[in-house]
RODO-2510 file (C-alpha; in nm, 4 decimals, decimal comma):
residues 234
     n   res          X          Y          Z
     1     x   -15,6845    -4,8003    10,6544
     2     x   -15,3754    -4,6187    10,7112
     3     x   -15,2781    -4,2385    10,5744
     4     x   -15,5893    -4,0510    10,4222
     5     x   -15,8672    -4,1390    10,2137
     6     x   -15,7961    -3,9110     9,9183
     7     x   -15,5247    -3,7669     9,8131
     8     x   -15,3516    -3,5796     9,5442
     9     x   -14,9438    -3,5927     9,4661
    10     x   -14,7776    -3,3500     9,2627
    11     x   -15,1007    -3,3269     9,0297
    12     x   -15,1136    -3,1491     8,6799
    13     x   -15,3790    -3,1048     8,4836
    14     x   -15,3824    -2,8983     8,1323
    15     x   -15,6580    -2,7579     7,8892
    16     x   -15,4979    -2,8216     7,5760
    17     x   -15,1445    -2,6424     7,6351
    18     x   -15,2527    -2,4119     7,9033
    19     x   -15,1208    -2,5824     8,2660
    20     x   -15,4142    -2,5250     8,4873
    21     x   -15,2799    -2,7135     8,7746
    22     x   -14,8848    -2,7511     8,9205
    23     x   -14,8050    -2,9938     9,1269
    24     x   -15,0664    -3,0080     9,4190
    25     x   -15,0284    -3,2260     9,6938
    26     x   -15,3446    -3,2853     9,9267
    27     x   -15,4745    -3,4512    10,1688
    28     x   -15,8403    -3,5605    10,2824
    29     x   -15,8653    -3,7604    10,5897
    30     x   -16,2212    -4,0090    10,6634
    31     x   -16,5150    -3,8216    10,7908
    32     x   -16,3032    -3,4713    10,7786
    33     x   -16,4006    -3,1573    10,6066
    34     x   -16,1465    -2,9279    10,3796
    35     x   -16,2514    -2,6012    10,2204
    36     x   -16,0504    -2,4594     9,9227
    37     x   -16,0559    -2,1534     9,8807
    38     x   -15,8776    -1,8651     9,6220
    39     x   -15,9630    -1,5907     9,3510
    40     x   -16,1545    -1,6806     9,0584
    41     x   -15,9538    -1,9008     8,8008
    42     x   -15,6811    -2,0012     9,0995
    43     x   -15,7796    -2,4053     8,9618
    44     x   -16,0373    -2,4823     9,2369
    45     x   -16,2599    -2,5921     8,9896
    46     x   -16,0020    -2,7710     8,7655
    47     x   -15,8503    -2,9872     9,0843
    48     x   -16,2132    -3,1024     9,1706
    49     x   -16,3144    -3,2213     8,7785
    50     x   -15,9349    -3,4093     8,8295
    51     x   -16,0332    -3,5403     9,1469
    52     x   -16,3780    -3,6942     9,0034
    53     x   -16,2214    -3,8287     8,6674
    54     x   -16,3925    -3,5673     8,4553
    55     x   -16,0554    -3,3750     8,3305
    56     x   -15,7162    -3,5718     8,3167
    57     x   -15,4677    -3,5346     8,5246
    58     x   -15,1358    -3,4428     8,2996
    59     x   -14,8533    -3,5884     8,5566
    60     x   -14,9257    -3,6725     8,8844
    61     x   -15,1234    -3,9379     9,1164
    62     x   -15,4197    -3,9656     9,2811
    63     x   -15,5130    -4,1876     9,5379
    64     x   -15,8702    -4,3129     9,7158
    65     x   -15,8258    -4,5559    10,0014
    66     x   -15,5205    -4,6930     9,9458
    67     x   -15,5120    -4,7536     9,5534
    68     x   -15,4318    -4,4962     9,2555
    69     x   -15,7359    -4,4158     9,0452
    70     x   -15,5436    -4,1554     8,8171
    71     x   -15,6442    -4,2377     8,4730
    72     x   -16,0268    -4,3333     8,5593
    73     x   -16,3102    -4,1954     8,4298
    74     x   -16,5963    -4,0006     8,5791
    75     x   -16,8641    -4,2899     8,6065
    76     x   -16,5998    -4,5461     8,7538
    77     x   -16,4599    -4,3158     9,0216
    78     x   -16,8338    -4,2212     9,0844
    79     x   -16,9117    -4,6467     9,1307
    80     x   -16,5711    -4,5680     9,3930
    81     x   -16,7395    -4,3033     9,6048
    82     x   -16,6539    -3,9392     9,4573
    83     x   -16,9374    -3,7537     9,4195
    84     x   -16,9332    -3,4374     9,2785
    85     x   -17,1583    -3,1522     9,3234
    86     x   -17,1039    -2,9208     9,0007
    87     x   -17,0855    -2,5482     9,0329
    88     x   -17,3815    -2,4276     8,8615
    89     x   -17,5645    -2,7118     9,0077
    90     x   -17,6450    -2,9071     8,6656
    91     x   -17,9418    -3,0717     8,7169
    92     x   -18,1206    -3,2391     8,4309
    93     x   -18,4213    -2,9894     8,3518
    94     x   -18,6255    -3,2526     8,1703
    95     x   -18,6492    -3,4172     8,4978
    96     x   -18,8775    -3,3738     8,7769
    97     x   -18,7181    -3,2750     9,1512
    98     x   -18,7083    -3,6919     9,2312
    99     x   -18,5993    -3,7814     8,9182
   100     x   -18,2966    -3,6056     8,9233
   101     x   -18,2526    -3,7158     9,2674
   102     x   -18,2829    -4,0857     9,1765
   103     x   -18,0355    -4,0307     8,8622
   104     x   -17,7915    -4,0320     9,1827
   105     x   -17,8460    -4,4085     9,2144
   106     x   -17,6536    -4,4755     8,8897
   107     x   -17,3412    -4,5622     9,1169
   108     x   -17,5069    -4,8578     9,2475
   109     x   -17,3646    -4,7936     9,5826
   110     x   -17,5386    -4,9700     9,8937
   111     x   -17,5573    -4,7722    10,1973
   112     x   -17,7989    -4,4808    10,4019
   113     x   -17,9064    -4,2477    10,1712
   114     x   -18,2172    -4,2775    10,0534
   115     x   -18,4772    -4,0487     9,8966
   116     x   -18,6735    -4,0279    10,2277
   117     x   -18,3334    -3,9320    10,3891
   118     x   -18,2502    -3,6389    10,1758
   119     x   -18,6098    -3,5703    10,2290
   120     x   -18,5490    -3,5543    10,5549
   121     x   -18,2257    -3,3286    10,5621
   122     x   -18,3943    -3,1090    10,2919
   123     x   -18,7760    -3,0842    10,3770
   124     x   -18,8209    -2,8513    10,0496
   125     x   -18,7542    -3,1105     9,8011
   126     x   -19,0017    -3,3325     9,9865
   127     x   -19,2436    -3,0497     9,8997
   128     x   -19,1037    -3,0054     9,5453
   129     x   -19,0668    -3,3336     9,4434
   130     x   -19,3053    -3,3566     9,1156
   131     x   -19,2196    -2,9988     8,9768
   132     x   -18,9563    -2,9760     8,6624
   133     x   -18,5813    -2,9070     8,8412
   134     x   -18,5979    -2,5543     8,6484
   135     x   -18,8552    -2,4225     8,8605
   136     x   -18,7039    -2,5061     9,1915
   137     x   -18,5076    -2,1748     9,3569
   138     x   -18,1350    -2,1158     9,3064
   139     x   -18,0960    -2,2315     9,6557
   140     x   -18,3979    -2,5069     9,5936
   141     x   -18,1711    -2,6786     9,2969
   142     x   -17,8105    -2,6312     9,5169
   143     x   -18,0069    -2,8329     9,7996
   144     x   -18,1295    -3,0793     9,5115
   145     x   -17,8039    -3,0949     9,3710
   146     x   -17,6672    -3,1865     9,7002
   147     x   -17,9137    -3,4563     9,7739
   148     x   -17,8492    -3,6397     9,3863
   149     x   -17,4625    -3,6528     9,5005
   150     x   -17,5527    -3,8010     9,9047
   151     x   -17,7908    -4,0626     9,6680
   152     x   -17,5160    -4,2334     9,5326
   153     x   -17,3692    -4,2977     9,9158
   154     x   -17,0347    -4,1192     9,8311
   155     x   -16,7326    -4,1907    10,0525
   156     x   -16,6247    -3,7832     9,9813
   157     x   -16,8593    -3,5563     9,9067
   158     x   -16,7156    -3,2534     9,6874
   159     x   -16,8984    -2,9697     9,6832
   160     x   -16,7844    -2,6625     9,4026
   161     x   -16,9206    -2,3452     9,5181
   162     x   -17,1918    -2,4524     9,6718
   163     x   -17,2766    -2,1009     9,8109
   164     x   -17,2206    -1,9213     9,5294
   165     x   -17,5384    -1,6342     9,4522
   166     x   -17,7292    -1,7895     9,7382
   167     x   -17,9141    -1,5761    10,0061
   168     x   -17,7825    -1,6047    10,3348
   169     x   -18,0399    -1,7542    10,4987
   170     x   -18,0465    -2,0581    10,1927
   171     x   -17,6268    -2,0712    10,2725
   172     x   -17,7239    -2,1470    10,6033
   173     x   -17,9352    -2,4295    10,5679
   174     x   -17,7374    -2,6006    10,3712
   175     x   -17,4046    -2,5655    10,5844
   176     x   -17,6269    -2,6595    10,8692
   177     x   -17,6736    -2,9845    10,6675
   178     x   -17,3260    -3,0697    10,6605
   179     x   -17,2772    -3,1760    11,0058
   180     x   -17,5614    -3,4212    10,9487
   181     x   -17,4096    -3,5572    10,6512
   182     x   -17,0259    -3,6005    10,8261
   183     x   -17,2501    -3,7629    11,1132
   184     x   -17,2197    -4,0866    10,8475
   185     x   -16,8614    -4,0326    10,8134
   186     x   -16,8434    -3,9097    10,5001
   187     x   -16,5562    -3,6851    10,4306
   188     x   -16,6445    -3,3655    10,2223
   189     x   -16,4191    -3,0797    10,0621
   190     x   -16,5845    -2,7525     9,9617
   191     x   -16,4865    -2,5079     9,7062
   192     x   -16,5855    -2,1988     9,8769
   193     x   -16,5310    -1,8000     9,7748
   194     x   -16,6797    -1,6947    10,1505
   195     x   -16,3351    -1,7351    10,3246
   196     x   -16,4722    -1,6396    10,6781
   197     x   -16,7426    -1,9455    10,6028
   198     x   -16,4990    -2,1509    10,4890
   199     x   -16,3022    -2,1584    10,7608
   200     x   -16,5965    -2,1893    11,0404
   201     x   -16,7621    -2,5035    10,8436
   202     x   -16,4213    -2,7173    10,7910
   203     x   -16,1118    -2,8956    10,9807
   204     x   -15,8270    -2,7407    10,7121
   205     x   -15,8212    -2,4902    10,4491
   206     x   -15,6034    -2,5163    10,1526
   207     x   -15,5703    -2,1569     9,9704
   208     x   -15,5341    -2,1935     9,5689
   209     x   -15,3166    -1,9294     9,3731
   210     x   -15,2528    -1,9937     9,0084
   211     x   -15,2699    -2,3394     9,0330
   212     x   -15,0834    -2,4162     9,3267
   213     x   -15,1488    -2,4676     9,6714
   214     x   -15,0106    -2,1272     9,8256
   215     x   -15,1109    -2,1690    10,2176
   216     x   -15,2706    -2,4755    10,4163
   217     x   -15,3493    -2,5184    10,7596
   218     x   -15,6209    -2,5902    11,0344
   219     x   -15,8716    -2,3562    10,9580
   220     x   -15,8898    -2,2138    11,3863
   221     x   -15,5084    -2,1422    11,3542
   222     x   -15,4745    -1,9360    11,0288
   223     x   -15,4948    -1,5982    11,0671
   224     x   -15,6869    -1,3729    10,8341
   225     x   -15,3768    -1,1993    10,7479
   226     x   -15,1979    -1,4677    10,6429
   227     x   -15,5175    -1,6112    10,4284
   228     x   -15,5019    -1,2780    10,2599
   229     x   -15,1528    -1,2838    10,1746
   230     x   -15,1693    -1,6311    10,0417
   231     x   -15,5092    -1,5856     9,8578
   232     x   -15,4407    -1,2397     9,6741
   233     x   -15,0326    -1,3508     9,6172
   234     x   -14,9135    -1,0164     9,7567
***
């Protein structure tokens, strides 16, 4: 395959008349990591529902290896590859730890992941497998959450604040996963509000300000001074 795997040109996306989104172009190349980063309702959140099919993208294109998928829904860019990884985590609380882990399978996608290899990766969950989701740990259900997405063998792995309220030593473990999980060459971008983290776990960092992309780069080269220009829009 030539050019990236994902990408995004001059993408819109809308809730009812208010533009979220303006014109974003990005790029996501096989096996690499991207954080995005930016203040609290920049559209970080908005570009990755567009991305998985779950919000509609107003104008604009967006293409996975090699073909436009604009216009699909959640469950058949899911069968694709996407997987997305919900801020707030979103696990069903009816369900036991495994359960919701297996509700990852949906996809039907063949390939590594398997329960015993999020097991593996996230010893915890092996431990917690028959107690309800709701009991698990905020850190316990991100690492869950995590492990339902790698179930259904995604291609990209998106991951929407997946640090967010965490203790540090919980963040840790589970950015210490995510060389494991690029090991398979799956390419991952990660919605991330700890900019110093952001830019020590990924290749390139794209900084969002009021829906648009206001500075990108690779993440050793920008400095902190420009991140700070571009992220606060002073």
């Amino acid at each position: 395959m030539s050019g990236p795997l994902l990408a995004s040109r001059a993408l819109a996306a809308y809730y009812g008349d208010f533009q979220a989104l303006f014109g974003i172009d990005l790029e996501l190349g096989e096996g690499e990591r991207i954080a995005i980063i930016g203040a609290n309702g920049a559209g970080k959140s908005t570009f990755l529902a567009s991305l998985a099919g779950a919000l509609a993208a107003k104008t604009g294109e967006i293409h996975f290896d090699g073909a436009r998928i604009d216009g699909r829904d959640a469950a058949s860019v899911a069968r694709l590859g996407i997987a997305l990884v919900p801020e707030g985590r979103r696990l069903f609380p009816s369900l036991t730890v495994e359960e919701n882990l297996r509700m990852g399978r949906f996809a039907g996608r063949p390939g590594p992941w398997t329960l015993a290899r999020v097991y593996d990766l996230f010893p915890v969950l092996r431990e917690k497998r028959r107690a309800p989701a709701p009991s698990l740990s905020g850190g316990q259900q991100q690492m869950a959450a995590i492990g339902r997405a790698l179930m259904a063998n995604p291609r990209v792995l998106m991951c929407d604040e997946v640090s967010l309220g965490l203790a540090p030593a919980v963040v840790r473990a589970i950015y210490g996963a995510l060389p494991l999980i690029s090991a398979d060459g799956i390419a991952v971008i990660l919605v991330e509000q700890d900019v110093e983290l952001a830019r020590k776990s990924t290749d390139r960092v794209y900084c969002f300000t009021h829906g648009r992309i206001s500075l990108s780069g690779r993440s050793a080269e920008l400095t902190k001074d420009a991140i700070s220009h571009a992220y606060f829009g002073v």
